[in-house]
MMTF fields as JSON, N, C-alpha, C and O atoms, coordinates in Angstrom:
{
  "mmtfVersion": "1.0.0",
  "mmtfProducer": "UNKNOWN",
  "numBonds": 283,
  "numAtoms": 284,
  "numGroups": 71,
  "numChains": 1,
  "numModels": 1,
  "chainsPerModel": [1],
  "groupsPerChain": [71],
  "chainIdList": ["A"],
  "bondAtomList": [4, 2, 8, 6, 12, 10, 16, 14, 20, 18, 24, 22, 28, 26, 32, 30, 36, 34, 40, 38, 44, 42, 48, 46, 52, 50, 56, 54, 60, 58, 64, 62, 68, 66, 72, 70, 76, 74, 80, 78, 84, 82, 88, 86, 92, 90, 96, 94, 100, 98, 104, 102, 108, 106, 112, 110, 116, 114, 120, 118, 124, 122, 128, 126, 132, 130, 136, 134, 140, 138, 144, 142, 148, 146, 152, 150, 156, 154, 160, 158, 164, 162, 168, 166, 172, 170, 176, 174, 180, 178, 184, 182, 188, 186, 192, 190, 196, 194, 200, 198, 204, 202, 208, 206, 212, 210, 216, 214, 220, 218, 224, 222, 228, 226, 232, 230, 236, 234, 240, 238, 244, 242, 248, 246, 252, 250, 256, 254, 260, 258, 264, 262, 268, 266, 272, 270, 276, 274, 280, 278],
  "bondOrderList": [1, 1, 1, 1, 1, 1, 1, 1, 1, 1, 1, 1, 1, 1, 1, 1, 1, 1, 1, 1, 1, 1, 1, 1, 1, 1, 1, 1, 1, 1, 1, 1, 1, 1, 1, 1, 1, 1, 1, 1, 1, 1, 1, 1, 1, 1, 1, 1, 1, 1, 1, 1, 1, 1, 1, 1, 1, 1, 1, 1, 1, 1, 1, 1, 1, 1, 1, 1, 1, 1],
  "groupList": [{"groupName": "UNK", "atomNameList": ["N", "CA", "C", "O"], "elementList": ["N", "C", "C", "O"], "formalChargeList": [0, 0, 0, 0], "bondAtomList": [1, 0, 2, 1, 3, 2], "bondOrderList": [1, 1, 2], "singleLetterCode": "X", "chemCompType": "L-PEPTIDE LINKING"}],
  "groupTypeList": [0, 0, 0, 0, 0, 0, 0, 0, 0, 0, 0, 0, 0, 0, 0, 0, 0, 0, 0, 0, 0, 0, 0, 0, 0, 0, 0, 0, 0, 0, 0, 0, 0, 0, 0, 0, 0, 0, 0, 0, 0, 0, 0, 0, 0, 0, 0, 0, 0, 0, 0, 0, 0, 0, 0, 0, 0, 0, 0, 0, 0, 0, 0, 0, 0, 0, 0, 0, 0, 0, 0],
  "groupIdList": [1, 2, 3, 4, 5, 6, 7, 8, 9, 10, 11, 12, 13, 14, 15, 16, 17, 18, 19, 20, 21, 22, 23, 24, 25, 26, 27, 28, 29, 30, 31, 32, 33, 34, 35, 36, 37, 38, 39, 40, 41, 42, 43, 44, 45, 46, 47, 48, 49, 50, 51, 52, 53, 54, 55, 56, 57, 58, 59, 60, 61, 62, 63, 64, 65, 66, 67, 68, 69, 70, 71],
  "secStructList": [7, 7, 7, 6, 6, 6, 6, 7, 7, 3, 3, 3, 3, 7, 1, 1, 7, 1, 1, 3, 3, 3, 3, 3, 3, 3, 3, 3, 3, 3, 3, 3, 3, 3, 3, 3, 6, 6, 1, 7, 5, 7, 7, 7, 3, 3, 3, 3, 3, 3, 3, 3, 3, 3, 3, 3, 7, 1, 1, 1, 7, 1, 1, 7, 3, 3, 3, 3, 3, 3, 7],
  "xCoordList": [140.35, 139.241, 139.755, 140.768, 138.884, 139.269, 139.435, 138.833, 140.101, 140.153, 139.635, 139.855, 138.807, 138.391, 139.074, 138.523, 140.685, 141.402, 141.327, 141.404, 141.225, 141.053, 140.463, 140.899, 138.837, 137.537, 137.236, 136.168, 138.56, 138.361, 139.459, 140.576, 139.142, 140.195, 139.296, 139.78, 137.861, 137.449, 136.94, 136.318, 137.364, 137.17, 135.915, 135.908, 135.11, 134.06, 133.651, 133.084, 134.396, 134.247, 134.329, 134.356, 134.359, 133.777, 131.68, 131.002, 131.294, 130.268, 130.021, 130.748, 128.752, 128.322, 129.14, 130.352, 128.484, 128.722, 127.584, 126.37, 128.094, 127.19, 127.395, 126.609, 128.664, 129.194, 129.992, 129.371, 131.095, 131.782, 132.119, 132.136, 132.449, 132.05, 134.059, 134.452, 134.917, 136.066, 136.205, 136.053, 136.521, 136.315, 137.568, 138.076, 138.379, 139.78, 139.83, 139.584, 140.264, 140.233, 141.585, 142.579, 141.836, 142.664, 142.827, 143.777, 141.164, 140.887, 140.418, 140.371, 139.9, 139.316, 138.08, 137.588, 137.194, 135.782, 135.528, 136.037, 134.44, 134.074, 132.596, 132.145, 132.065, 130.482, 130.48, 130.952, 129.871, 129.331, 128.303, 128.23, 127.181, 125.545, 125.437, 125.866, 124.868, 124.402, 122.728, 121.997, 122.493, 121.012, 120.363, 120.911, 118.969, 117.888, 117.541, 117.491, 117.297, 116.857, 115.499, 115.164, 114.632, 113.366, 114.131, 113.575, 115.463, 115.987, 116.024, 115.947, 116.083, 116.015, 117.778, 118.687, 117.871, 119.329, 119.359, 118.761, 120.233, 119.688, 121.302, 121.647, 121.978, 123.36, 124.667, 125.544, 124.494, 125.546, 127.202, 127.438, 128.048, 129.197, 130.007, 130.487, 129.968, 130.964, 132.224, 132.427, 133.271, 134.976, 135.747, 135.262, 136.877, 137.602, 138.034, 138.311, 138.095, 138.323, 139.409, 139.35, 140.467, 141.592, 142.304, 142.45, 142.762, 143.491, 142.44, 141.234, 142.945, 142.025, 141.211, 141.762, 139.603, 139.496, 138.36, 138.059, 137.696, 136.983, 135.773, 135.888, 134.39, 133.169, 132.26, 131.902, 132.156, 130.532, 128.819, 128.255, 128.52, 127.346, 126.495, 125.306, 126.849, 126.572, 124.953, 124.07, 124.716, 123.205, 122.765, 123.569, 122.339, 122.138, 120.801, 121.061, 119.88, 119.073, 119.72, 120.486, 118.964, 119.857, 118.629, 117.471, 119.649, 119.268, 120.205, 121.422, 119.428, 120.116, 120.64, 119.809, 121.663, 121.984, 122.81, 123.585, 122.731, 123.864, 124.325, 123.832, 125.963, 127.055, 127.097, 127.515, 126.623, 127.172, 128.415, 128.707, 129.399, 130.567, 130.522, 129.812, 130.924, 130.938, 131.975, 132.219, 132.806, 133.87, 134.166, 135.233],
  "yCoordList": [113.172, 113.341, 113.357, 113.966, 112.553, 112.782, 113.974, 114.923, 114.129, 116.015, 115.447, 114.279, 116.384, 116.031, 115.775, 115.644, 115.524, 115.629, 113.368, 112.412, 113.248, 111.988, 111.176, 110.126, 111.873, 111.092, 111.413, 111.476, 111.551, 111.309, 110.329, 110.744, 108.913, 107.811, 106.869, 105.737, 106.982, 105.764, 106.556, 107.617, 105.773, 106.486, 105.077, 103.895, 105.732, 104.564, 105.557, 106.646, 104.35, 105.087, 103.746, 102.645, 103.756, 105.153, 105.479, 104.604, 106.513, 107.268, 108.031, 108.98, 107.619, 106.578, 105.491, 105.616, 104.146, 103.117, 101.782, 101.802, 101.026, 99.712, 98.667, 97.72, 98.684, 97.074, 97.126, 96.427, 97.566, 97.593, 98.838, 99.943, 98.458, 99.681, 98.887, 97.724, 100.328, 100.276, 100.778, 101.999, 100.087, 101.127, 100.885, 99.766, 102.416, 102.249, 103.089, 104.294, 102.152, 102.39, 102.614, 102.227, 103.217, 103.316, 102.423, 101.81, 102.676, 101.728, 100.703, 100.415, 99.765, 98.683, 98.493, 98.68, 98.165, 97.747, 96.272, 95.316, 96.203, 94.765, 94.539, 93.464, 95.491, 95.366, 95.991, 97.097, 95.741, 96.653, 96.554, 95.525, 97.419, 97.191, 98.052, 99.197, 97.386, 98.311, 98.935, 98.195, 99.607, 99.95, 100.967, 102.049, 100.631, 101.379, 102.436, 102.559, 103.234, 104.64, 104.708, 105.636, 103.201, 102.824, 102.649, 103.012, 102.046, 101.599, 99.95, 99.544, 99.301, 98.425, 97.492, 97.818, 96.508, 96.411, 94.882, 93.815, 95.301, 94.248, 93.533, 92.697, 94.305, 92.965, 93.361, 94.215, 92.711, 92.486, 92.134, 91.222, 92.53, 92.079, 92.006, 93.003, 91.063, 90.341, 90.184, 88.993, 91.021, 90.472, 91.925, 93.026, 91.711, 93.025, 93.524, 92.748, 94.919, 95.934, 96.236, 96.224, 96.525, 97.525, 97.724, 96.727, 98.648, 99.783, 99.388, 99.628, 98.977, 98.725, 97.527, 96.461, 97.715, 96.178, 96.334, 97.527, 95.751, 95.752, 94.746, 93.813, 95.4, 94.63, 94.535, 95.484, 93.341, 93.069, 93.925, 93.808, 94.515, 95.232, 94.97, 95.269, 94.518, 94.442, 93.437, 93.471, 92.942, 92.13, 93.392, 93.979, 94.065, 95.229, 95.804, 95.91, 96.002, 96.81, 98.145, 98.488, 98.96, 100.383, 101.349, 101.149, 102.434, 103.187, 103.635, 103.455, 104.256, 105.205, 104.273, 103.865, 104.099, 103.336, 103.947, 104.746, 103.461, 103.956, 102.993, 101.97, 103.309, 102.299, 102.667, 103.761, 101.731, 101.602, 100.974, 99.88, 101.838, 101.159, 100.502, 101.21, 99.566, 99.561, 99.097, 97.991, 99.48, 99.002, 98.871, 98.393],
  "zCoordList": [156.634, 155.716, 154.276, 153.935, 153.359, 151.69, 151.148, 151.65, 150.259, 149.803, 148.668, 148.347, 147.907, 146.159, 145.401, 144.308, 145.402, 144.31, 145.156, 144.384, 146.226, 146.448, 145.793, 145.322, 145.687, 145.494, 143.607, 142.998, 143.146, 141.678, 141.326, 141.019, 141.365, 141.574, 140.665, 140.665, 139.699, 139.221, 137.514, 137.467, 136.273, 135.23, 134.722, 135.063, 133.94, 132.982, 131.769, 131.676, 130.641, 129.289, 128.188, 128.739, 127.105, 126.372, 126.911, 127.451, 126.647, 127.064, 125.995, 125.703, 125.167, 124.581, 124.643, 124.471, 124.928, 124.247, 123.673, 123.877, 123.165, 122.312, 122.76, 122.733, 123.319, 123.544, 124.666, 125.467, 125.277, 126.294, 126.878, 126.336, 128.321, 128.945, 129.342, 129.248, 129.814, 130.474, 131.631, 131.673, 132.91, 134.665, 134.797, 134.867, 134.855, 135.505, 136.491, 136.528, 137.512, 138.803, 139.605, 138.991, 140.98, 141.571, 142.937, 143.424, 143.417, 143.962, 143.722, 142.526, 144.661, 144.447, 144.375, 145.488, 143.493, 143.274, 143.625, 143.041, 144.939, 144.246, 143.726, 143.328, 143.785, 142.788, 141.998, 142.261, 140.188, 139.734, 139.139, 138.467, 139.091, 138.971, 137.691, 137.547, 136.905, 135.925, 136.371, 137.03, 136.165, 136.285, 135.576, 135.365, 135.105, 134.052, 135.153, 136.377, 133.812, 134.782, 135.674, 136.411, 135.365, 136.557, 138.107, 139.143, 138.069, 139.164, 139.181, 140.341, 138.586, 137.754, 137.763, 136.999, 138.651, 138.141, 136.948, 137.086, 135.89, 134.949, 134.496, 133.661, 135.465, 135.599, 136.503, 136.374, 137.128, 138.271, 138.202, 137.41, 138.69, 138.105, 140.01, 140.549, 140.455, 141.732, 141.099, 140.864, 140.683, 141.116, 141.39, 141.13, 141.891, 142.228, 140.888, 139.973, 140.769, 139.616, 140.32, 141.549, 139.714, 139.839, 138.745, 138.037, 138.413, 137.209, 135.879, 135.834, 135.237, 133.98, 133.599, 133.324, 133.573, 133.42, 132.245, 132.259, 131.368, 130.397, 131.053, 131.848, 130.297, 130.897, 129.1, 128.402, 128.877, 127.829, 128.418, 129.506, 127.531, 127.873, 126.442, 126.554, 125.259, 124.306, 124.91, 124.053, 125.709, 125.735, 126.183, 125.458, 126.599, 126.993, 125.682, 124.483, 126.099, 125.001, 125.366, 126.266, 124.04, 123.896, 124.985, 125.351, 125.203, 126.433, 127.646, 127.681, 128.644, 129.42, 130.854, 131.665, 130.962, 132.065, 132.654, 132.129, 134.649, 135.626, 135.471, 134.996, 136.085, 137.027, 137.957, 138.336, 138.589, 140.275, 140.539, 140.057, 141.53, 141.88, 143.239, 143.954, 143.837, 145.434, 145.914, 145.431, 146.748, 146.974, 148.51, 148.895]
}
């Protein structure tokens, strides 16, 4: 079984941001969903993430958004 010090292996920052979002990871991601707080997904990202990778969010109107990771 995972212990909690496991299941803290994925960072996304800066928080605030305007323009790019950074996911550094330990593991591997291969989805990531942005989504409006309706539930709303308004951009998709298909490739594997691992350790540091940089994402454009700047089309993005301003507001409150999740990341979804899926791996």
């Amino acid at each position: 079984n995972p212990t909690f010090e496991d299941l803290n292996l994925v960072s996304v920052y800066p928080n605030p941001t305007t323009d790019i979002i950074n996911i550094q990871s330990d593991t591997e991601i291969d989805v990531i969903e942005i989504i409006t707080i309706n539930g709303q997904v308004v951009q998709q990202i298909k490739q594997p993430v691992l350790n540091d990778n940089i994402y454009t969010i700047s089309n993005l109107s301003k507001g409150f958004y999740f990341v979804k990771l899926v791996n």
